[in-house]
TITORMAR-683402 format. One line per field, with one value per residue (C-alpha): residue number from 1; residue in three letters; x, z, y. Coordinates in steps of 0.25 Angstrom, whole numbers, plus 5000, padded with zeros to 4 digits. Each point is the difference from the previous one (the first is absolute). Example, Ala and Ser with C-alpha at 12.3 -4.5 7.8 and 13.67 -1.06 7.14 Angstrom:
2
n: [1 2];
res: [Ala Ser];
xx: [5049 5006];
zz: [5031 4998];
yy: [4982 5014];
***
This chain:
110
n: [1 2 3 4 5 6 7 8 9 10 11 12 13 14 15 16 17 18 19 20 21 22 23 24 25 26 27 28 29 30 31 32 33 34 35 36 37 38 39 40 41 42 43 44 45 46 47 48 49 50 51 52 53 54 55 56 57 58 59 60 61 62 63 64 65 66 67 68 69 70 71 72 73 74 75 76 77 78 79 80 81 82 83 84 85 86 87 88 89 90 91 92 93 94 95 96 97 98 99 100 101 102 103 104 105 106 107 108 109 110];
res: [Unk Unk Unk Unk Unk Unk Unk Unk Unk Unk Unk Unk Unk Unk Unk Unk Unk Unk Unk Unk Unk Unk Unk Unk Unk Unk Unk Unk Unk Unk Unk Unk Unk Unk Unk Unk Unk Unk Unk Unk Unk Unk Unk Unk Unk Unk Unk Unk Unk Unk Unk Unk Unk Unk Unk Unk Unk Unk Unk Unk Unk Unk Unk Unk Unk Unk Unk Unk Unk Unk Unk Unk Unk Unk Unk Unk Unk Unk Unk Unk Unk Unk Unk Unk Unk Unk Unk Unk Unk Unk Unk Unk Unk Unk Unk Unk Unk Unk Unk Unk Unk Unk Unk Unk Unk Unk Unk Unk Unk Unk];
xx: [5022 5014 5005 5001 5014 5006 5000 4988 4988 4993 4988 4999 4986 4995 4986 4995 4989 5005 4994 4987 5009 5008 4995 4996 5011 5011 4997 5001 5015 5005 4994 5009 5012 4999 4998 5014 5007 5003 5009 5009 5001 5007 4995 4984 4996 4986 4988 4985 4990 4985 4986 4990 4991 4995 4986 5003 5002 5010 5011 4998 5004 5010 4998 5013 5009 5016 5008 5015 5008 5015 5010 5001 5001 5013 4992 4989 5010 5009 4987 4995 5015 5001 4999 4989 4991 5004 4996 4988 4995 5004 4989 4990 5000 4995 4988 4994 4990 5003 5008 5004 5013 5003 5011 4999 5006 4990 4998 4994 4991 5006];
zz: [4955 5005 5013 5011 5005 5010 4991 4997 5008 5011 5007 5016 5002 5015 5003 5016 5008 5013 5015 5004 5011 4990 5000 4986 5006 5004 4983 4995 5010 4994 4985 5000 5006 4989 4989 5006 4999 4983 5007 5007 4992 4988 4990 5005 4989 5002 5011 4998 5008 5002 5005 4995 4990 4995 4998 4998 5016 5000 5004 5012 5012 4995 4998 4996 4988 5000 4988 4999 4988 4999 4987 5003 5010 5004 5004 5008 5006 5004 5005 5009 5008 5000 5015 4997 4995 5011 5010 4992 5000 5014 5002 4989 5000 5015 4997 4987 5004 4987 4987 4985 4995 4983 4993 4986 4985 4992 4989 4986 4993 4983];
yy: [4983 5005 4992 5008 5004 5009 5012 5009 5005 4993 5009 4991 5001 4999 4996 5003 4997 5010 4995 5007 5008 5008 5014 5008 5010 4990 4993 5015 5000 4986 5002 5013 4992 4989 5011 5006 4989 5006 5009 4990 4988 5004 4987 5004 5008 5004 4996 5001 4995 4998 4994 4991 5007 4987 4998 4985 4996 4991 5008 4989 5010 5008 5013 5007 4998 5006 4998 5003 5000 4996 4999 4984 4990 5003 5013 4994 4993 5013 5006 4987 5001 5015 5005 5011 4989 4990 5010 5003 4988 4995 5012 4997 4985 4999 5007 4992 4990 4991 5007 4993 5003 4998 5004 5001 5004 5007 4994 5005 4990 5001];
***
């Protein structure tokens, strides 16, 4: 297995559970603003997002999946310091009732 350096892809994978207050209107408002964020932070090179679908339920309470993808670490970095995503998440973060956060380099199995 190649050791994992700086270079080279990193998807950031965000699991949320979002308090019971948030609104299906004000998740459609902050699912938009994070998927905005690919126009502001140059290193953010693609977003996708979605929900549970399992049928295994052990998702454990969260229900929603976004996944970013940056060109290296050095990127997710950029993208952590940028001021559109602190002001995103100064917004966002307030709002999650508990939320995983992993980054990692996709890695074939030869």
């Amino acid at each position: 297995m190649a050791a994992a350096g700086s270079g080279g892809v990193v998807k950031h994978v965000l699991l949320a559970r979002f308090k019971e207050e948030v609104t299906p209107e004000r998740l459609d408002q902050l699912i938009r603003g994070y998927a905005g964020l690919v126009d502001l932070v140059p290193s953010m090179k693609a977003f996708h997002w979605g929900t549970d679908v399992s049928i295994e339920n052990m998702h454990q309470g969260f229900t929603h999946v976004f996944e970013s993808t940056f060109e290296s670490t050095a990127g997710v970095k950029e993208y952590i310091e940028h001021p559109a995503h602190v002001e995103f998440a100064n917004e966002f973060l307030p709002l999650l009732e508990k939320a995983i956060v992993i980054d990692y380099k996709p890695t074939a199995v030869n």
